[in-house]
ZAZAZA-741401 format. One line per 5 residues: number of its first residue (from 1); their letters; for each residue x, z, y of C-alpha. Coordinates in nm, 4 decimals. Layout:
N
NUM> a> X Z Y | ...;
END
This chain:
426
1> xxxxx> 0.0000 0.0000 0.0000 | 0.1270 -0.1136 0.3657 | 0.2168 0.1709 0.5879 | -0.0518 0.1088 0.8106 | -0.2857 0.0921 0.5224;
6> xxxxx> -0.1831 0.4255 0.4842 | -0.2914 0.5881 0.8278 | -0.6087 0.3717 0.8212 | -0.7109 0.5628 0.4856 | -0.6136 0.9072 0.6094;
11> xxxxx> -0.8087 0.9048 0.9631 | -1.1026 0.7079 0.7898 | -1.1211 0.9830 0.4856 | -1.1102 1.2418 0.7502 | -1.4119 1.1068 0.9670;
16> xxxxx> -1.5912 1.0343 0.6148 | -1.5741 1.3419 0.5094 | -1.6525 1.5221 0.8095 | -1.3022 1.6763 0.8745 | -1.3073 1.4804 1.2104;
21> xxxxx> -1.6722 1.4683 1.3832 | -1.8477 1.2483 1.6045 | -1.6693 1.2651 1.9654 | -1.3435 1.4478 1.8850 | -1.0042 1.3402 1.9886;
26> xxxxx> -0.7847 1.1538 1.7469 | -0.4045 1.1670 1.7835 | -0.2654 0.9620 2.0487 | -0.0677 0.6551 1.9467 | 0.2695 0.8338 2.0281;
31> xxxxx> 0.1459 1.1675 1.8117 | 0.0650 0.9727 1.5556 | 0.4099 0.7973 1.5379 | 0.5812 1.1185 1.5402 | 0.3519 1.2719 1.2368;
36> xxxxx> 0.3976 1.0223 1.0543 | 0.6993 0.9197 1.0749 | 0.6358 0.5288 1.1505 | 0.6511 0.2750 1.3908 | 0.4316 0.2424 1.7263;
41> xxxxx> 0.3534 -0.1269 1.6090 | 0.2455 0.0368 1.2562 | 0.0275 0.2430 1.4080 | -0.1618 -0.0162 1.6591 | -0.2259 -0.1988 1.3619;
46> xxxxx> -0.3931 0.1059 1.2109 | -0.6012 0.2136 1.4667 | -0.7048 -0.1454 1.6118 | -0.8365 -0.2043 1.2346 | -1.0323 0.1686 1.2585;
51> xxxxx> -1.1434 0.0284 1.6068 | -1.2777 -0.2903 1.4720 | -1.4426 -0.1032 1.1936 | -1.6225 0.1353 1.4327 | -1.4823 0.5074 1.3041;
56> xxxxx> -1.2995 0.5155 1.6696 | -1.2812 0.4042 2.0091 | -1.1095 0.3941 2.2984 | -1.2164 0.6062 2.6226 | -1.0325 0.6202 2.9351;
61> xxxxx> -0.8808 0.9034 3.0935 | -0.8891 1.0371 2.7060 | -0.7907 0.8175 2.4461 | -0.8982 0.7996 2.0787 | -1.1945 0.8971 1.9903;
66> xxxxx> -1.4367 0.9241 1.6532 | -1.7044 0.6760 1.7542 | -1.9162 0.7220 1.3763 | -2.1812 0.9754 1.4047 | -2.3452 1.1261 1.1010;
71> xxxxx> -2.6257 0.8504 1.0388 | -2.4101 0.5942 1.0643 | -2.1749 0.8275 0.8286 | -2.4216 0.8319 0.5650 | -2.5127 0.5016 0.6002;
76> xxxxx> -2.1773 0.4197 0.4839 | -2.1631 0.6135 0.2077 | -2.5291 0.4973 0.0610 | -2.4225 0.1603 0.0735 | -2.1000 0.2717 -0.1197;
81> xxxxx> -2.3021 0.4774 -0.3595 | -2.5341 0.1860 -0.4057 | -2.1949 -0.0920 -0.4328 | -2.0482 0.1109 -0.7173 | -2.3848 0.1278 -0.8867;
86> xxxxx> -2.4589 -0.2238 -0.8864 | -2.1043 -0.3618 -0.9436 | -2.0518 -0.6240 -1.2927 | -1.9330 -0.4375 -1.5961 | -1.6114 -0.4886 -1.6537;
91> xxxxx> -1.4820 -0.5663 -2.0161 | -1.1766 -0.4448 -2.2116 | -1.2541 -0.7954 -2.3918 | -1.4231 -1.0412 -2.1845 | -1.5678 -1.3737 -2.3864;
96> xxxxx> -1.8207 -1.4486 -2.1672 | -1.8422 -1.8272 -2.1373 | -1.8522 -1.7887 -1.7151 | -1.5220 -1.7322 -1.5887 | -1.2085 -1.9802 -1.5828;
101> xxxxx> -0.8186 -1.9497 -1.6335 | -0.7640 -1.7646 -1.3076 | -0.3908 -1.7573 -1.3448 | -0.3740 -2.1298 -1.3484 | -0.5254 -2.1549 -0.9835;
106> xxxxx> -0.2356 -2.1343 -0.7025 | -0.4466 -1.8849 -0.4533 | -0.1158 -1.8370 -0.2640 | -0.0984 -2.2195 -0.1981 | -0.5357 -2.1791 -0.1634;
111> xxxxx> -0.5073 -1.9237 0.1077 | -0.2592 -2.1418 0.2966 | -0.5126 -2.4076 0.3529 | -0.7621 -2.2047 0.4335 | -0.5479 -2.0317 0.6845;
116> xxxxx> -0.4583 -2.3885 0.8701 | -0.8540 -2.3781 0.8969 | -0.9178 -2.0481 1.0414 | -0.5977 -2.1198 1.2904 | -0.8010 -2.4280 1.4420;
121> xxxxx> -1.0697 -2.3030 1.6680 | -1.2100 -2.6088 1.7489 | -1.2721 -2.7134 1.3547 | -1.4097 -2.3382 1.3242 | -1.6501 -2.3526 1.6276;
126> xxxxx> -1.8633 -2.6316 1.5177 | -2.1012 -2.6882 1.2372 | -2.0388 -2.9105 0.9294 | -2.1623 -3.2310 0.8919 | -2.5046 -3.1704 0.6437;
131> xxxxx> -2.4129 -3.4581 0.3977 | -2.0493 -3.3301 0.3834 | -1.7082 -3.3928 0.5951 | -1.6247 -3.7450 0.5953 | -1.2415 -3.6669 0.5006;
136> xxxxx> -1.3685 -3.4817 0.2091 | -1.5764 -3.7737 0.0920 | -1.2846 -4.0046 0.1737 | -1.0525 -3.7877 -0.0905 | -1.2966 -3.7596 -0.3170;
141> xxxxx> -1.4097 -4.1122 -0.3705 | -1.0783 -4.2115 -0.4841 | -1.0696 -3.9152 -0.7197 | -1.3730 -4.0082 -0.8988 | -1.2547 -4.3540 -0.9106;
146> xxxxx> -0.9634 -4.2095 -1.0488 | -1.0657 -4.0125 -1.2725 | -1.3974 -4.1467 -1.3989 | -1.4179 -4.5038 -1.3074 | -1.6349 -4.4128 -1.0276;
151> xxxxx> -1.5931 -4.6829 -0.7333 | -1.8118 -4.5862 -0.4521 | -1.7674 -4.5121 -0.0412 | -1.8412 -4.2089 0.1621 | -2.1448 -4.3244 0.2986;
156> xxxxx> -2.2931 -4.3086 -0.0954 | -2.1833 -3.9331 -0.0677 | -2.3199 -3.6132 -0.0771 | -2.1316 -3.3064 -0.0655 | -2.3634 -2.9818 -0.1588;
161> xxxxx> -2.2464 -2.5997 -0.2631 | -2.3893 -2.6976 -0.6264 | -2.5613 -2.9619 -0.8299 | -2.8794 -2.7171 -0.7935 | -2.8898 -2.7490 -0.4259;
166> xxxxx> -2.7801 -3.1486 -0.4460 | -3.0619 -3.1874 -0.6821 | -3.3364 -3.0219 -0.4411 | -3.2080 -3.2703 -0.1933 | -3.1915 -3.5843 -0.3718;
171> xxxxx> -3.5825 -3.5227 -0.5339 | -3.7273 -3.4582 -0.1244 | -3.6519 -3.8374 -0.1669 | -3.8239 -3.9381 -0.4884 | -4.1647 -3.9978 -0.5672;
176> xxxxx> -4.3913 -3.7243 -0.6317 | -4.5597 -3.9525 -0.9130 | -4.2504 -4.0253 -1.0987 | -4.2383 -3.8813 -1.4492 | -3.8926 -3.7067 -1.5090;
181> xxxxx> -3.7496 -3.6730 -1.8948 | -3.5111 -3.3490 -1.9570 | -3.2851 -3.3023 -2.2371 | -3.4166 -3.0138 -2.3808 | -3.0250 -2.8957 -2.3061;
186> xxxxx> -3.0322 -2.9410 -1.9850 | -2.9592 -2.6044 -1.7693 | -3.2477 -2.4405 -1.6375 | -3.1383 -2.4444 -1.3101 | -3.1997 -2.7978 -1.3295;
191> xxxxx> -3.5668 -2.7870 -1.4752 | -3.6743 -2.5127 -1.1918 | -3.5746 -2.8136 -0.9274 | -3.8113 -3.0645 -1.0923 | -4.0944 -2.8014 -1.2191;
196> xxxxx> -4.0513 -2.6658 -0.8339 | -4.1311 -2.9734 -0.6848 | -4.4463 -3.0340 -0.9022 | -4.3045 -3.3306 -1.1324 | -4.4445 -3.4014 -1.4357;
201> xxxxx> -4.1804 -3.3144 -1.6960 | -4.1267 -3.4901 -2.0429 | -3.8432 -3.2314 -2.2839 | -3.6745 -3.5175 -2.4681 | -3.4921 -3.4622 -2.8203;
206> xxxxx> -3.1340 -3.5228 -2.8169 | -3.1464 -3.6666 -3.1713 | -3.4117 -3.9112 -3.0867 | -3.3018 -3.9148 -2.7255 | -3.4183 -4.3341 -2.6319;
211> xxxxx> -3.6851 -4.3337 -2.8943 | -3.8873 -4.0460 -2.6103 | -3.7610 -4.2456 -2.3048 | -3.9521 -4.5491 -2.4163 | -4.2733 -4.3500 -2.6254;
216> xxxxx> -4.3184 -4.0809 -2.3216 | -4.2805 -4.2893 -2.0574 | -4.0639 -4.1672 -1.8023 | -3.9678 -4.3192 -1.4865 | -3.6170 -4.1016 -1.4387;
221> xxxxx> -3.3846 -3.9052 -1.6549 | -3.1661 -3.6384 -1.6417 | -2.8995 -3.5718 -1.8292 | -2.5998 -3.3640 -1.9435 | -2.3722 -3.6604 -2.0406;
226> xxxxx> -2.0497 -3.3714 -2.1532 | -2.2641 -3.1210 -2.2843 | -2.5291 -3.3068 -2.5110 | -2.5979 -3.2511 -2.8481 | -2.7060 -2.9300 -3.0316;
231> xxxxx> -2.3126 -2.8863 -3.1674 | -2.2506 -2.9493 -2.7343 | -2.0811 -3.2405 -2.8084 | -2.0822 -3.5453 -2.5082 | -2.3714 -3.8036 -2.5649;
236> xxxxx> -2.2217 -4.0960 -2.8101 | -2.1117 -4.4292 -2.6989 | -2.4185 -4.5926 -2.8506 | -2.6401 -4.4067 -2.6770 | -2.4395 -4.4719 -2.3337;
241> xxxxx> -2.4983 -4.7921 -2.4059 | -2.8707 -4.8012 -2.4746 | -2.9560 -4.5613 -2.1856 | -2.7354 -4.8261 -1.9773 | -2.9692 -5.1118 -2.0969;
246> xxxxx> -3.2556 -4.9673 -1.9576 | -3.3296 -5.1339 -1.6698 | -3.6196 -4.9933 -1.5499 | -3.5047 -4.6123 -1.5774 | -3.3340 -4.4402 -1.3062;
251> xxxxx> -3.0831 -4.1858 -1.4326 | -2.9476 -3.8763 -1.2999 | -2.6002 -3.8316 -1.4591 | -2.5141 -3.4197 -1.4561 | -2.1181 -3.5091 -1.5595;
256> xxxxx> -1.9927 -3.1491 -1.5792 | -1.6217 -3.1244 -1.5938 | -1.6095 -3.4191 -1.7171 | -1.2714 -3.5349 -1.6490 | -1.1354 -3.1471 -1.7817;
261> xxxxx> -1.1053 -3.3290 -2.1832 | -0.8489 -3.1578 -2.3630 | -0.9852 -3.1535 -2.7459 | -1.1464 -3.5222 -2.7489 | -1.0980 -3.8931 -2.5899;
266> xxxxx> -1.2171 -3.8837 -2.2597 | -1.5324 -4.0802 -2.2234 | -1.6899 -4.3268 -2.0030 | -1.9136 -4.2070 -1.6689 | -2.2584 -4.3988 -1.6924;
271> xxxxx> -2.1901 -4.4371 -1.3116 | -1.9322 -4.6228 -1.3756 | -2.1278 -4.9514 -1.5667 | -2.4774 -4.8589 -1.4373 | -2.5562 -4.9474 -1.0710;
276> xxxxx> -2.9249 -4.7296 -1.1590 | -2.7377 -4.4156 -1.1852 | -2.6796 -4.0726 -0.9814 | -2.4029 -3.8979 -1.0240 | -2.3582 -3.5176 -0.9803;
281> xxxxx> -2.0521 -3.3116 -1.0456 | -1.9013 -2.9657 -0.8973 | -1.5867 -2.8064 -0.9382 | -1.6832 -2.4500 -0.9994 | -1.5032 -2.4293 -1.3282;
286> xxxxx> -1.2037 -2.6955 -1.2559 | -1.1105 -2.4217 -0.9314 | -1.3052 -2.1227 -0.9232 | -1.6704 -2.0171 -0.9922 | -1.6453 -1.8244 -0.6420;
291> xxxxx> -1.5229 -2.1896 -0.4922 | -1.8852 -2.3735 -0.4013 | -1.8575 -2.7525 -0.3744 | -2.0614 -2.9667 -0.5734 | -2.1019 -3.3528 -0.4825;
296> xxxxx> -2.3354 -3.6354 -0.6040 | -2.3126 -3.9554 -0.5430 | -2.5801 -4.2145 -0.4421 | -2.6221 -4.5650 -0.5104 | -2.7122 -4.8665 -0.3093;
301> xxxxx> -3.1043 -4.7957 -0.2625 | -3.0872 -4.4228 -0.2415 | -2.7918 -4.4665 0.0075 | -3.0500 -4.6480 0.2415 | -3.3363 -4.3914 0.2087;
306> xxxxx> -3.0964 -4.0800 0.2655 | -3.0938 -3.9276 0.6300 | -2.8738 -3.6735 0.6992 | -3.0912 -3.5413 0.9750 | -3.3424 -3.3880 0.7449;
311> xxxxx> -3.1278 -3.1806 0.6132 | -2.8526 -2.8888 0.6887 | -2.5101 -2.8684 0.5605 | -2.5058 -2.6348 0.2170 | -2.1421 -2.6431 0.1203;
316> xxxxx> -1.8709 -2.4180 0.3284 | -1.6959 -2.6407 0.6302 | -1.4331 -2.4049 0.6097 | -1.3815 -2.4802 0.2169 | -1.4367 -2.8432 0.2843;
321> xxxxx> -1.1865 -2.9062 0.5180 | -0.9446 -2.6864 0.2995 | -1.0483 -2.8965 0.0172 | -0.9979 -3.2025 0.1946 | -0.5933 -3.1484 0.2352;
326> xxxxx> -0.5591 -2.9994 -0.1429 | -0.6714 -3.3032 -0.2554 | -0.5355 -3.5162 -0.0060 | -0.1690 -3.2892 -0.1148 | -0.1862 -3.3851 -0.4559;
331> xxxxx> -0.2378 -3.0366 -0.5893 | -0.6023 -3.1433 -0.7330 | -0.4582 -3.4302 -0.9817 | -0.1641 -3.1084 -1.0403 | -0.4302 -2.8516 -1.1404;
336> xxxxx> -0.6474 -3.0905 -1.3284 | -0.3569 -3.1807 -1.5616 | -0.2658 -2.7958 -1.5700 | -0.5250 -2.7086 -1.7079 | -0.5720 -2.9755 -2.0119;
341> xxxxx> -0.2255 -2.8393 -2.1021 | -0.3168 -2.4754 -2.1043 | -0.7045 -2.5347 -2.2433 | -0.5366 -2.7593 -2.5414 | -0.2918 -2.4654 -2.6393;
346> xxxxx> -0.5746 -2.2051 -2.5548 | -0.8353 -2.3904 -2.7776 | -0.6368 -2.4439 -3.0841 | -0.5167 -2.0661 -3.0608 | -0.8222 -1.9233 -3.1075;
351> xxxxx> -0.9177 -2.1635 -3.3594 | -0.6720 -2.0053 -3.5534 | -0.7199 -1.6605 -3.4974 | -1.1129 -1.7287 -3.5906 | -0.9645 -1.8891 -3.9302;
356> xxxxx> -0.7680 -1.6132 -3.9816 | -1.0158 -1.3386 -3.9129 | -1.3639 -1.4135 -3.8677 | -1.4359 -1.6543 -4.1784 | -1.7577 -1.8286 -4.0250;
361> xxxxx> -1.9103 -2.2221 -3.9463 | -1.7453 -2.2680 -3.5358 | -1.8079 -2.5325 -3.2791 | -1.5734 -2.5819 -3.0329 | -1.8017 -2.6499 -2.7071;
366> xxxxx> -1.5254 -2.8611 -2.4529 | -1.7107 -2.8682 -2.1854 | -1.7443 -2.4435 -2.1211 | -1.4107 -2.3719 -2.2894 | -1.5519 -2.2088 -2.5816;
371> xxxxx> -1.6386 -2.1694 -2.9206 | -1.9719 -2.1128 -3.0840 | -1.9835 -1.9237 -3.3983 | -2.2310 -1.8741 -3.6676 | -2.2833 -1.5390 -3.7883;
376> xxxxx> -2.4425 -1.4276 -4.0722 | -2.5324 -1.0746 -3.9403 | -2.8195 -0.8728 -3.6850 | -2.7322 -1.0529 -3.3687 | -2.8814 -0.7654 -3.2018;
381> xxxxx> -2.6877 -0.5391 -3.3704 | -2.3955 -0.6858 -3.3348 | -2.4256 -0.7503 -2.9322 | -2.4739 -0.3799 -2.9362 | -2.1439 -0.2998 -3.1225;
386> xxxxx> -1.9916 -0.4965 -2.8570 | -2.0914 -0.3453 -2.5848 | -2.0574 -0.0355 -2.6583 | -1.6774 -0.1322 -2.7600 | -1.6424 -0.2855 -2.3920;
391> xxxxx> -1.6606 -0.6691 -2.5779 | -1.8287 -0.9292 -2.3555 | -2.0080 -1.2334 -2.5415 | -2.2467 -1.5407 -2.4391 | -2.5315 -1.5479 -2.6889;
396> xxxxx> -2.7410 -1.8657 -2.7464 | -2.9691 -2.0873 -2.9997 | -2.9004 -1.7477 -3.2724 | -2.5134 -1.7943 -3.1450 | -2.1990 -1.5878 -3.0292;
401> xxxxx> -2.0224 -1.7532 -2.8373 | -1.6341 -1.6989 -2.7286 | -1.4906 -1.8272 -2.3867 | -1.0967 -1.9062 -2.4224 | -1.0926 -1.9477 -2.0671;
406> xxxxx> -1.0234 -1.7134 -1.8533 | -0.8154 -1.5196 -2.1650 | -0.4259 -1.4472 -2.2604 | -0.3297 -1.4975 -2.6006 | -0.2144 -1.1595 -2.6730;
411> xxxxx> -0.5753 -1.0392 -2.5271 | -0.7431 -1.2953 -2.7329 | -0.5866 -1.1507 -3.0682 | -0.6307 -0.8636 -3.0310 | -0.9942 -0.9084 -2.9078;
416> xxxxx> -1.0722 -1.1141 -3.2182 | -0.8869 -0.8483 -3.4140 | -1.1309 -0.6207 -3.2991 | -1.4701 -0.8423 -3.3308 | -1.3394 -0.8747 -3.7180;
421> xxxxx> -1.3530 -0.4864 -3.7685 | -1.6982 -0.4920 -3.5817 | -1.8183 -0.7644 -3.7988 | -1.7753 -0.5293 -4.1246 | -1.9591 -0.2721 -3.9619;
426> x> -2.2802 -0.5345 -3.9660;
END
């Protein structure tokens, strides 16, 4: 802890706690210095923070004074009370398919973008653009290209904080009559947007996925082109292909992470051969969940009906911009190819520890950095074991499933190690 971390702590603690009380004196700048043996620049750094945080201010003719009174006083400390009640468990173990390698992510190399940013008052002091900034757009039209195939311009783009809110934007534009066919995999998130908006909704069987386009009728379709099947595998070529030969059927491509293929051959965006498509993608788990930008991308006839003057900007300007120059840096492209490394090793790692120790049918799910097992044992019971043994899983379709994501190896064995022990108790 910094030195005038230090002070901050001991004068806030003390007005906290009632030691020092609403109106008296606190030691003068050159008192302070002397008691605790520090600098006068340490300590103006102190008390400017304990200024800017309200416990003090500054009077004339006086100096420092306590400036929190006693409602304010417990104020803070129900909103602490309440913080520590309603923070996320923590586990010893964690498995849960929602977090990402975290070590892999350069946040010193992050928080120097972001700095430029916040240095540039002008960029700070205006509002973002609501379908995204154009040098964001710019950079990531030729990563898509790039990467998927993609060739569009920034005029075609969107840039939102998710697919969720992109989606709510892009069906103000449809027609309310349209019939819309789900995967029955698709992510509820997505189905609220349609069922919110008063579509009727066709589910539509991954197995027999054209066979219900054509028998149900539907005008659009959206789809989770990485994530597909029941064993989450991507959709198969010959269904690309058949969905692409459907003229008459606009389709709303959801390709989630799909250029982060580490375990298979990378496959072919439908936005890429299909001129009837819309693409959406995000980068929550290629950066960082906590990093919100999302993009989709238009094409020619929903270019012309989009005005950005209906709408607001839902994606961070501050994040954009910072975006913009990662990208623009090369560090993107860097990451990307960091991270097939490290997911590849991390995959077939756990593979083996689940050979060696929990003997059961797995499917490796690419697209969430996991693996599903298939337990013969109470579920219920199981979940509870875990818990109560500070183990975090993703349960779904009567499966456990195991994140390698976010995970060392030495955590990850012994974490399986201690599943397998678990598992004999079922």
């Amino acid at each position: 802890m910094k030195k005038y971390e230090v002070i901050y702590n001991t004068y806030k603690e003390s007005i906290l706690s009632g030691i020092l009380k609403y109106g008296d004196r606190v030691d003068s700048i050159r008192e302070c210095v002397k008691k605790m043996h520090v600098s006068k620049t340490t300590v103006e750094t102190a008390y400017n923070k304990l200024v800017l945080d309200g416990f003090i201010s500054s009077q004339e003719k006086i100096g420092y004074v306590v400036s929190m009174n006693s409602e304010r006083i417990l104020l803070h400390h129900e909103i602490l009370d309440y913080s520590s009640n309603h923070k996320e468990k923590v586990y010893d173990y964690d498995f849960r398919i929602q977090s990402v390698s975290f070590d892999s992510f350069e946040t010193t190399i992050w928080k120097r973008y972001i700095k430029n940013v916040l240095n540039d008052k002008k960029l700070m002091s205006s509002y973002g653009l609501a379908q995204g900034e154009y040098g964001l757009r710019q950079a990531l039209c030729k990563y898509v290209y790039q990467n998927r195939n993609i060739l569009c311009f920034p005029e075609q783009m969107v840039i939102g904080s998710n697919y969720q809110s992109l989606l709510y934007i892009f069906c103000g534009m449809l027609d309310k009559n349209k019939k819309i066919g789900l995967s029955t995999l698709v992510d509820e998130q997505a189905k609220q947007v349609f069922l919110s908006y008063g579509f009727h909704v066709e589910y539509l069987r991954p197995e027999h996925f054209i066979e219900d386009i054509c028998d149900r009728e539907v005008d659009i379709v959206y789809v989770n082109t990485t994530c597909f099947t029941k064993n989450r595998q991507s959709m198969s070529e010959r269904i690309r292909k058949n969905l692409m030969d459907m003229k008459n059927i606009l389709i709303l491509e959801d390709d989630y992470n799909g250029e982060l293929v580490y375990a298979s051959k990378i496959k072919t965006s439908l936005c890429s051969k299909n001129k009837n498509v819309i693409y959406f993608s995000s980068f929550s788990r290629l950066l960082l969940p906590s990093l919100r930008i999302g993009y989709m991308i238009l094409n020619e006839e929903y270019t012309k009906k989009y005005s950005a003057s209906f709408f607001g900007p839902t994606a961070s300007k501050l994040e954009q911009i910072a975006f913009t120059q990662y990208i623009v840096d090369g560090y993107l492209q860097k990451h990307l190819r960091k991270l097939v490394r490290e997911y590849k090793e991390k995959h077939l790692y756990l593979k083996n520890l689940l050979d060696q120790y929990i003997s059961c049918p797995v499917i490796l799910d690419e697209t969430y950095m996991a693996y599903w097992l298939d337990l013969d044992v109470d579920l219920n019971r199981f979940n509870s074991l875990c818990e109560a043994n500070s183990i975090g899983l993703s349960c779904s379709n009567e499966r456990i499933g195991l994140s390698f994501a976010s995970m060392d190896k030495e955590l990850m064995a012994s974490g399986v190690f201690r599943l397998a022990e678990l598992l004999k108790e079922c």
